[in-house]
C-alpha distance (Angstrom), angle and dihedral (degrees) to the residues before:
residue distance angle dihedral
X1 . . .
X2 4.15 . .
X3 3.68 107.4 .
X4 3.94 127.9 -119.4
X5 3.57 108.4 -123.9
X6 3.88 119.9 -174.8
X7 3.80 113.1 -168.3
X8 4.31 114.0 -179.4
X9 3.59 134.6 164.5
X10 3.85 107.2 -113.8
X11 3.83 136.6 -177.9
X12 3.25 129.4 -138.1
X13 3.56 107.4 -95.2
X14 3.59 86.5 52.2
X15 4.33 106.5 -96.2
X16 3.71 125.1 128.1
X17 3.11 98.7 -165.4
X18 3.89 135.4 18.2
X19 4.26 114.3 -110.5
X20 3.93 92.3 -82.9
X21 3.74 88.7 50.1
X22 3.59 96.4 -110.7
X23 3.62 124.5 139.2
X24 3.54 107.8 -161.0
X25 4.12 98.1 131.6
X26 4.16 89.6 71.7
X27 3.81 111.4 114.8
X28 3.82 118.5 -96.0
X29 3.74 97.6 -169.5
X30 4.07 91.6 79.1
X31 3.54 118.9 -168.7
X32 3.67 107.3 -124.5
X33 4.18 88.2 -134.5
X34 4.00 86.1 64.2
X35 4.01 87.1 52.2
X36 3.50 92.4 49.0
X37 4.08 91.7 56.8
X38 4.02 90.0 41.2
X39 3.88 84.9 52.2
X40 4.14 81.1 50.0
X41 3.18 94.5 47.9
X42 3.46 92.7 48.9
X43 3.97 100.5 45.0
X44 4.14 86.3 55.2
X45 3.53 90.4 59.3
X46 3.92 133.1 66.5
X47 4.02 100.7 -179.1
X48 3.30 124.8 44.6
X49 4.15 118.0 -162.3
X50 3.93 125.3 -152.2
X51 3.67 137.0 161.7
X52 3.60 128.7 -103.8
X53 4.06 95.9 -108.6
X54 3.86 91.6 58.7
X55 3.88 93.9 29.4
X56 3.75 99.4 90.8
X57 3.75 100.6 44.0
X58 3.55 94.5 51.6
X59 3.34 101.0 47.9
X60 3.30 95.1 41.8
X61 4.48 94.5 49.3
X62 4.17 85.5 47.2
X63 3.87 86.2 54.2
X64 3.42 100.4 46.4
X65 4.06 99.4 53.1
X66 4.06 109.2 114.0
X67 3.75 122.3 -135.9
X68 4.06 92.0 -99.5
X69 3.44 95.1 55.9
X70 3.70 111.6 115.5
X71 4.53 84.2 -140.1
X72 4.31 86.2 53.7
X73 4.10 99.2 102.8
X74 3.61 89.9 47.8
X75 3.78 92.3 41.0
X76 3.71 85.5 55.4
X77 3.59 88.7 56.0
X78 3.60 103.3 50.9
X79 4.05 89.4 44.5
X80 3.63 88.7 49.8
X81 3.70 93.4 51.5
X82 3.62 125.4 93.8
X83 3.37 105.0 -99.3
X84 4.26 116.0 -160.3
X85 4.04 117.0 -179.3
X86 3.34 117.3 -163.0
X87 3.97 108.7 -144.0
X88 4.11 132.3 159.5
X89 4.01 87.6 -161.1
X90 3.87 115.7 41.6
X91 3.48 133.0 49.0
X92 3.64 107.1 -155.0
X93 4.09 135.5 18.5
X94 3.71 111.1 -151.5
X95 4.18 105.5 -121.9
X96 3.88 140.7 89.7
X97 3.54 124.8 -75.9
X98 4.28 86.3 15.3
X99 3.72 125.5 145.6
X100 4.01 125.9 167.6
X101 3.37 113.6 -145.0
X102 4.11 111.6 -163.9
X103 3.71 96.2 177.9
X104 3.99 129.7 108.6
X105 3.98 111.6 -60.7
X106 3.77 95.4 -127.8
X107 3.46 105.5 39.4
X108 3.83 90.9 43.5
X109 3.58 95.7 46.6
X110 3.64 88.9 46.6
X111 3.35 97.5 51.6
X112 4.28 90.4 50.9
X113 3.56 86.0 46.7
X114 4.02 93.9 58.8
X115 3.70 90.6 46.1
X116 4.07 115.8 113.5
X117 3.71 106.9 -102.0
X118 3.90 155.4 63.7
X119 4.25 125.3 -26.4
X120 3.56 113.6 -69.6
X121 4.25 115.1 -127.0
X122 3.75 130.3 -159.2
X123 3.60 116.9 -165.5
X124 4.34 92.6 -175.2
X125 2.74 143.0 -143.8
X126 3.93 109.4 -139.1
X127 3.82 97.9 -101.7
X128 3.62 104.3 39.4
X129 3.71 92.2 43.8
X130 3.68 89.1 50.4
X131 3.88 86.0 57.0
X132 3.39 97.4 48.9
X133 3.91 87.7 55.6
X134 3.74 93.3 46.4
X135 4.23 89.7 58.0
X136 3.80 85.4 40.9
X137 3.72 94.0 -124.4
X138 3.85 96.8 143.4
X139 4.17 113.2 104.6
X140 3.73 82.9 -171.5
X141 3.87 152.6 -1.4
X142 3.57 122.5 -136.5
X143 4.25 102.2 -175.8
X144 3.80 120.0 178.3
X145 3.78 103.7 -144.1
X146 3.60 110.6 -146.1
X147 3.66 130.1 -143.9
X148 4.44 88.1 -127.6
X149 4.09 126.6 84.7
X150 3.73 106.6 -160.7
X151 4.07 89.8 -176.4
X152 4.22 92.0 -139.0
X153 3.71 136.3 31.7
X154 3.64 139.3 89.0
X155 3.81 127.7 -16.5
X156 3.70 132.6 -153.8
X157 3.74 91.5 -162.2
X158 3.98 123.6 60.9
X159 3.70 100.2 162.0
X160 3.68 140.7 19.2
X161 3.68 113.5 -55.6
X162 4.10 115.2 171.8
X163 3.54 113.8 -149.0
X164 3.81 132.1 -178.6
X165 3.96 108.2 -138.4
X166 4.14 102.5 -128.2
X167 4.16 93.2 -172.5
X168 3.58 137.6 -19.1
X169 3.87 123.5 -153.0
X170 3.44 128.5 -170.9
X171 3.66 124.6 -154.3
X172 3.81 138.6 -147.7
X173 4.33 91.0 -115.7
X174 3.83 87.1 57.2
X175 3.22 105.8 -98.4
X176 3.90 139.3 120.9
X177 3.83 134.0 -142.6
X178 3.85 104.0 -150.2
X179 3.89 111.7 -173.5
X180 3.69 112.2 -163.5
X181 3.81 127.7 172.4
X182 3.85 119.4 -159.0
X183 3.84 122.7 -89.7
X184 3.61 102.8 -123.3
C-alpha cells in the first residue's frame, strides 16, 4: 500500500499559517540540503493531494515559473504531477495534471492509497490537512520547523495526535525537518 505523506512548513508554536491564512513568516534563505529532501520527497511520490482553498494558488504559482527561474525544474515537477483536490463545492480547478475529487475523504483517499504506484504527498492547506489527521490517513509527517512564533493562526492539529519522531535535521537557515510517523 503507497504511503500518505504530508510535508508543511510549521512554526514553532505550532501554526501554518497566520489567521488570514497567509504564510509570509517562512524562511526565504533555503538551505539547499532542505531542497534536496523536498526534491526527495517529491521524486518518491507520483500524486500529490491538496484542498480546494490552496488548490488554485498553487497550481496556478507552479505554472507560472519561466524557464530561467532558478525554482523551474522543480516547477516542472509539481506541474507534471498528478494533482487531485479534494473539494465538497466545485467540480473542476482549471490547471494541468488537476482532478477534483468530491467523494468521501476516507474512502477516497483510501482507495488512491491502494492504487499500484509511487508515495502519495500532501503539501496542505491548513483545513484539509487537519482532516486528513482527524481520519488518521497520514503514514507520515514531514514538518519544517521554522525559526518564527507568530503567537495565533492556523493549526494542523486539533486534538491529540501521538507521534514517534523518525529523524530530525537541522539546517544552516534555522530551520528543522522533523519526520514523525503516527503512534499506532
Amino acid at each position: 500500500m503507497r504511503k500518505l505523506k504530508l510535508q508543511m512548513q510549521i512554526t514553532v508554536d505550532g501554526f501554518v499559517a497566520d489567521p488570514e491564512g497567509k504564510a509570509d513568516w517562512m524562511s526565504m534563505d533555503t538551505d539547499p540540503r532542505a531542497l534536496e529532501l523536498v526534491n526527495e520527497l517529491t521524486d518518491a511520490s507520483d500524486t500529490l493531494l491538496l484542498g480546494r482553498k490552496m488548490a488554485p494558488d498553487f497550481v496556478r504559482w507552479w505554472e507560472s515559473v519561466q524557464p530561467e527561474s532558478p525554482e523551474y525544474a522543480f516547477a516542472q515537477k509539481m506541474v507534471n504531477i498528478r494533482k487531485i483536490v479534494f473539494s465538497r463545492t466545485v467540480k473542476s480547478i482549471e490547471g494541468r495534471n488537476v482532478r477534483v475529487e468530491n467523494g468521501p475523504l476516507v474512502e477516497s483517499v483510501n482507495r488512491l492509497k491502494s492504487e499500484p504506484g509511487k508515495d502519495i504527498v500532501v503539501y496542505g492547506g491548513a483545513s484539509f490537512a487537519s482532516s486528513l489527521i482527524e481520519n488518521g490517513l497520514i503514514d507520515e509527517f514531514y514538518l519544517v520547523v521554522n525559526p518564527v512564533a507568530i503567537g495565533t493562526g492556523m493549526r494542523i492539529f486539533t486534538s491529540r495526535v501521538p507521534l514517534k519522531l523518525t529523524s530530525s535535521l537541522a539546517f544552516a537557515n534555522g530551520e528543522i525537518l522533523n519526520t514523525y510517523v503516527p503512534r499506532r
